[in-house]
FITORDO-514757 format. One record per residue (C-alpha): residue in three letters; x negated, y, z negated. Coordinates in steps of 0.05 Angstrom, whole numbers, plus 5000, padded with zeros to 4 digits. Layout:
N
ALAXYZ
...
***
This chain:
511
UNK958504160795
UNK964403900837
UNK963103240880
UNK965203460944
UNK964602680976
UNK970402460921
UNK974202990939
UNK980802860983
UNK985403560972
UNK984403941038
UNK987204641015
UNK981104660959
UNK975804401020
UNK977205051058
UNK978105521008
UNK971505220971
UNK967405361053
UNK971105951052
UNK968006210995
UNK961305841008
UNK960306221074
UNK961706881043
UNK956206791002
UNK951506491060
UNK954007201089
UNK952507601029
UNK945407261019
UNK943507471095
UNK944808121085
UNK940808121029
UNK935707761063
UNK936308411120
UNK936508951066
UNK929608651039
UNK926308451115
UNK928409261127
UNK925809641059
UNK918709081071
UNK918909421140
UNK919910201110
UNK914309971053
UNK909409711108
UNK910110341146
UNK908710831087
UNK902610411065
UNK901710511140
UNK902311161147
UNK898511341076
UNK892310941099
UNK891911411159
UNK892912001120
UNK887711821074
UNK882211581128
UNK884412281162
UNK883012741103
UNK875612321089
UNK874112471162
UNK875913141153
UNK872613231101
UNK865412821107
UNK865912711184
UNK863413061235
UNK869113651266
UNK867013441346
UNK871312921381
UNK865612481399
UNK865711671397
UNK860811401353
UNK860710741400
UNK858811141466
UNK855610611515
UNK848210671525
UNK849410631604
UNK855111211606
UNK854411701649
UNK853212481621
UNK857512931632
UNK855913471676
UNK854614191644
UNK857514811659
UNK863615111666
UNK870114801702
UNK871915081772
UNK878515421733
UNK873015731676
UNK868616031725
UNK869416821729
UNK869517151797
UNK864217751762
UNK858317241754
UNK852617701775
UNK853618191715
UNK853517591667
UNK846617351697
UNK843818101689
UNK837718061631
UNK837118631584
UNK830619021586
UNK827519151520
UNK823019791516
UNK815819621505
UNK811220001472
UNK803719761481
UNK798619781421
UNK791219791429
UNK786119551395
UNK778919741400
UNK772319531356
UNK771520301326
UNK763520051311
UNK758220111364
UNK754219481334
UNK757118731349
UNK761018411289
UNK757617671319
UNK750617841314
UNK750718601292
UNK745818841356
UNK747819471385
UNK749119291459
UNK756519191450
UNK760419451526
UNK767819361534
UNK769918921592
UNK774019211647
UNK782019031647
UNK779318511601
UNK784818321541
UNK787217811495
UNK795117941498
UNK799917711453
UNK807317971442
UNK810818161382
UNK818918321376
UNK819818781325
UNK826219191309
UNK827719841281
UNK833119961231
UNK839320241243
UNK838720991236
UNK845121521226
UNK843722291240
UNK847822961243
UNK848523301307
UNK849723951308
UNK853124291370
UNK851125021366
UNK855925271428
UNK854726001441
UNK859426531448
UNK859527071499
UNK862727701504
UNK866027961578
UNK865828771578
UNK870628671644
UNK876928381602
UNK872928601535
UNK874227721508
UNK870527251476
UNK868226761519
UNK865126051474
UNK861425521523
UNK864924851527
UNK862124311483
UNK861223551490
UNK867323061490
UNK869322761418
UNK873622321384
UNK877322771351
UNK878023541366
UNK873423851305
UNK872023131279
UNK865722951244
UNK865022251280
UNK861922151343
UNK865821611394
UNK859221171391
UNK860121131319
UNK867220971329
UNK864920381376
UNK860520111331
UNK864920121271
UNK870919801317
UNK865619301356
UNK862219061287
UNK869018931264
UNK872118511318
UNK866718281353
UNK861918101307
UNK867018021238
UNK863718481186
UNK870018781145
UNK869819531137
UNK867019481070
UNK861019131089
UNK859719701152
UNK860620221086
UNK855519901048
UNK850919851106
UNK852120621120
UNK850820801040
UNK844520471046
UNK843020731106
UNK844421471082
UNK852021571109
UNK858021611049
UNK864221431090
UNK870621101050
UNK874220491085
UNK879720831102
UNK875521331139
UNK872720871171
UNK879120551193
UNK881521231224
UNK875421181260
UNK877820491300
UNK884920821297
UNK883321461340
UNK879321061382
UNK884920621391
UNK889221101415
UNK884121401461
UNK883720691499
UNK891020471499
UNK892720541576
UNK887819891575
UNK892319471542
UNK897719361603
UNK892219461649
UNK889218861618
UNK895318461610
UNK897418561684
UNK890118341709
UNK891417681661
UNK898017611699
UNK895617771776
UNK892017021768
UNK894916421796
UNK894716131724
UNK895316291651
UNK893015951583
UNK898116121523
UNK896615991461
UNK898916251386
UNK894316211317
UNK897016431244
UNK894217021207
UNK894817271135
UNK898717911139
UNK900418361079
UNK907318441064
UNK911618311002
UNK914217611026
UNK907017351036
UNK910017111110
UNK904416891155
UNK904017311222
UNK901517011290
UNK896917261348
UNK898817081410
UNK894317041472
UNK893417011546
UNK887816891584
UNK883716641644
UNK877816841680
UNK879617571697
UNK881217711618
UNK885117521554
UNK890617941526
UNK893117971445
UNK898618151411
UNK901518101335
UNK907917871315
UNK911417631243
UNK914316991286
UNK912716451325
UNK919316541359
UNK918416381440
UNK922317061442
UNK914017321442
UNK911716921500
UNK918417161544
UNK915617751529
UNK908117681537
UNK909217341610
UNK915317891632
UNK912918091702
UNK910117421715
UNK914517181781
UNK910816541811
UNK904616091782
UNK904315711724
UNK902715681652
UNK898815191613
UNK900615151537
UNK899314581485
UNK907114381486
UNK909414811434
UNK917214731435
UNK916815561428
UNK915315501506
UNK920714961527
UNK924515621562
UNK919715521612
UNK922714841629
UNK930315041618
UNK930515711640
UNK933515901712
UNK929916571708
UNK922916181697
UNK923715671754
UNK919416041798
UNK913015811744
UNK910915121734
UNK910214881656
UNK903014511658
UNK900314131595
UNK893914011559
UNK890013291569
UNK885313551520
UNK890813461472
UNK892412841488
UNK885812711485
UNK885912951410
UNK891612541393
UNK888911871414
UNK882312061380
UNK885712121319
UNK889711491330
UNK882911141338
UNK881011151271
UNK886510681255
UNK888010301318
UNK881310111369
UNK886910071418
UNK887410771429
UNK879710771456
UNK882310521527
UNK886611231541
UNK880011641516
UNK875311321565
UNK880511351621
UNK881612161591
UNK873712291601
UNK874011991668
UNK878312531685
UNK873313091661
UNK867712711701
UNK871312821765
UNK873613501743
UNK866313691737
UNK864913461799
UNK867914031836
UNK864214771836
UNK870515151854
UNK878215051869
UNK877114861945
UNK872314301921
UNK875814181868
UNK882313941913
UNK878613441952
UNK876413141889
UNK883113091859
UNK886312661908
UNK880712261923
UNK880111981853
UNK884912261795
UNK890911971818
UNK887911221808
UNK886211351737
UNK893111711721
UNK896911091748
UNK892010691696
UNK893811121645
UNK900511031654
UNK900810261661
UNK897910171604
UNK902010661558
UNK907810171592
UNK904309461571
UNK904609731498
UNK912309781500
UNK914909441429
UNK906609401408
UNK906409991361
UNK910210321307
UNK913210971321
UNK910911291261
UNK904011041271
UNK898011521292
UNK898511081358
UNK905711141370
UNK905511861356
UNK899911961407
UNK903711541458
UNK910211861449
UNK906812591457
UNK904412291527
UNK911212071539
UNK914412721524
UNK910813161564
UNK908312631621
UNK911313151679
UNK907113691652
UNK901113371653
UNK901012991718
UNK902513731749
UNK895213871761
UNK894113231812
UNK897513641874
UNK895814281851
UNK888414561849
UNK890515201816
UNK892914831751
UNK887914741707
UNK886414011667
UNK887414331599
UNK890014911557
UNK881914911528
UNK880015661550
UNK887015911504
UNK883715551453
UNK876515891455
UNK879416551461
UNK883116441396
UNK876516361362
UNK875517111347
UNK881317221324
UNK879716651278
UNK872816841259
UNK875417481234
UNK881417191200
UNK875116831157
UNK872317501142
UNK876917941129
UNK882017781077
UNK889418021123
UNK893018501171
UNK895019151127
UNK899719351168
UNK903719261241
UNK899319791257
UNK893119551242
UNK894618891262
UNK896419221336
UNK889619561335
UNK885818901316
UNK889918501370
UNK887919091415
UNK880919151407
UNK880218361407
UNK884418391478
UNK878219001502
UNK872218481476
UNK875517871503
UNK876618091570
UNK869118401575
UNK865917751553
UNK871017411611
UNK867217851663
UNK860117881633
UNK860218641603
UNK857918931544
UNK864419041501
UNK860419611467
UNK857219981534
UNK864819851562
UNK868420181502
UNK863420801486
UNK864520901570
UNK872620841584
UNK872121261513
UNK868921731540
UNK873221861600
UNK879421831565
UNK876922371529
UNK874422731589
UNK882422651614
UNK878722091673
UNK883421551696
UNK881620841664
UNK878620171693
UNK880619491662
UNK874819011642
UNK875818641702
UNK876419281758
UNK870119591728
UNK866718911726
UNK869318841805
UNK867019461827
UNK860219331792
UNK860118631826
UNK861918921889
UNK856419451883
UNK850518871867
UNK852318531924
UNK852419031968
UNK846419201947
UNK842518491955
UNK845718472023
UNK842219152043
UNK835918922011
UNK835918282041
UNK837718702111
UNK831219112099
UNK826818542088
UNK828918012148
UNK828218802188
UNK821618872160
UNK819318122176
UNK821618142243
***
């Protein structure tokens, strides 16, 4: 050690600071490297803990994004549908079903009592002890034979046959009602095609599967015309949910495929593509000039935003998923609770309104107060969170689509969230748990199809199957074709007139 107070040569003092502040210089950075990789380790441990709480909630939790500390005193949430859910064809949906009834009686076949066994037993007039009983009768396949007779005209000395009934096929063995059934049990209800030929087997019927597919095939091509009919009534609303979902499809690179949908209350429209390219929504929405479209904020749709030829349609965004994201974060950070209850605020207002006139009045009167609180309080967390935390995520998803979601506040027509895109990819998804993939790009087109007919039926309260074996029917009767949402109209348009003239005949009648 060198005795710096003894020492008297100046040249050696400086170089001897010179090297000691190098060193001070070379320890800091040391001392920078180590505060940066305790940083880095603090945000893996971070970000492992929330991966690890996510996967036990995923796995032992319960799937619904409910708090499990809900105050006692909150409100409930009204039920029903919001003003933007609501379909225009409501009467059909509120139509019951008649069941046939078939009435069974019972009589005493012995003239002598069963109480005291006298003889002076009477029956009771219109005097019964009712009780009712559902039963059901199994499913039951026959052969039809269509005998048409053949004449023979001694003016042009021909032979004349009669016409027979329409079928699926010209001198096909399958009627279009099975056809319906085959292609309804499949999409609408799930069952794979080699389920429906077990069924049949037992049932008495030996079809193959791939007979059966022909069967969904031919009526596929019957009904096509429906499919732009159906995509231009999803496009003649004001607004449209888009949305995309993956789907096993069979090829030799084991790719995933997507189905893409459109929808809102007068329908939903499908299609099947390898990608998730934004290519498909360009041209899913071609045709659509002014309105806007609601999407979860897939970068596949940022066109919308950049896009001179799209500046005619506003790019809305879903508070739902915002919602989502600061539920998540909640798990981790209680902080995130503040955004959810301001979030469900919005819904309580939302569900204050029974249609889009309402609905506007409501809006201004009290969603732009909880926005702004929304917003002041993602800015008071500035330099609170980290960015790769489950919070900062959430708040920079806000942050990055903040424009979008703030559109619905002058704008009754744009809905709060992108939720109906997501319940309209739940067939799609139920059937993607049934059945194992898409074969083919042709059988994927005539599942995306035949989801597209059942969706849009459900949108305006009609029976997909009654609707199918019908336009089926007429297509192969050369008639023109009605969309889901024109026959439902017309139907609509016939009840009311109907009630009106009844209601015309009774306040005649009481006056």
């Amino acid at each position: 050690m060198i005795d710096f107070t003894k020492e008297n040569d100046k040249e050696f003092m400086r170089e001897a600071l010179m090297l000691m502040q190098e060193k001070l210089l070379s320890k800091e950075l040391e001392v920078v490297e180590l505060r940066k990789l305790k940083e880095k380790d603090e945000e893996i441990l971070q970000k492992l803990e929330e991966e690890l709480k996510n996967l036990r909630k995923r796995v032992f939790d319960s799937k619904q994004e409910r708090k499990a500390n809900k105050p006692k005193n909150q409100r409930k949430r009204r039920k029903g549908n919001l003003p933007h859910n609501k379909s225009k064809n409501t009467q059909i949906e509120e139509l019951e079903i008649d069941l046939n009834e078939e009435i069974i009686d019972y009589k005493i076949e012995k003239s002598s009592c069963p109480s005291c066994g006298g003889d002076k037993l009477h029956e009771m007039n219109n005097c019964f002890e009712e009780s009712n009983e559902f039963e059901v009768i199994e499913r039951q396949y026959i052969i039809k034979r269509h005998k048409r007779q053949k004449y023979s005209c001694k003016c042009c000395n021909k032979i004349i046959t009669a016409p027979g009934g329409v079928k699926l096929t010209p001198g096909g063995e399958y009627s279009i009602q099975l056809a319906t059934q085959v292609a309804c049990d499949k999409f609408e209800d799930h069952l794979p095609l080699e389920r429906q030929r077990k069924q049949m087997k037992r049932a008495g019927i030996n079809v193959d599967v791939k007979t059966l597919y022909g069967q969904t095939e031919h009526l596929y091509n019957l009904l096509f015309p429906l499919n732009e009919l159906m995509r231009q009534d999803v496009l003649s609303e004001k607004w449209v949910h888009i949305d995309e979902s993956p789907i096993d499809f069979y090829n030799p690179n084991k790719s995933k495929g997507y189905i893409w949908s459109m929808s809102n209350p007068r329908g939903a429209y499908y299609q099947f593509e390898p990608t998730r390219s934004g290519t498909v929504a360009k041209e899913m929405i071609q045709g659509y000039e002014k309105g806007c479209i609601i999407s979860d904020g897939y970068s596949g749709y940022n066109f919308l935003d950049s896009d001179e030829d799209y500046k005619n349609i506003s790019h809305a965004f879903c508070w739902a998923h915002v919602r989502r994201k600061f539920f998540e974060a909640m798990n981790h950070d209680d902080r995130s609770e503040v955004v959810i209850d301001l979030i469900d605020k919005l819904y309580e207002v939302e569900h204050m309104a029974d249609d889009l006139h309402s609905l506007k009045e409501v809006r201004l009167d009290n969603l732009t107060s909880i926005v702004k609180e929304i917003d002041s309080w993602i800015k008071s967390m500035d330099g609170k969170f980290l960015d790769t935390s489950s919070l900062g995520k959430a708040i920079h998803y806000y942050q990055n689509r903040r424009e979008g979601l703030q559109l619905f506040l002058n704008d009754e027509t744009v809905p709060i969230d992108n939720n109906m895109a997501e319940r309209k990819q739940r067939c799609p998804v139920m059937g993607r748990k049934n059945f194992n993939c898409f074969k083919s790009i042709n059988g994927a087109d005539v599942g995306t199809f035949f989801y597209s007919v059942i969706e849009s039926c459900k949108s305006n309260g009609l029976s997909p199957r009654s609707f199918i074996n019908t336009m089926a029917h007429r297509s192969a009767k050369g008639e023109e074709l009605e969309s889901p949402f024109e026959y439902a109209s017309r139907i609509s348009e016939r009840l009311r007139t109907q009630i009106a003239e009844e209601l015309s005949a009774l306040s005649k009648d009481s006056g």
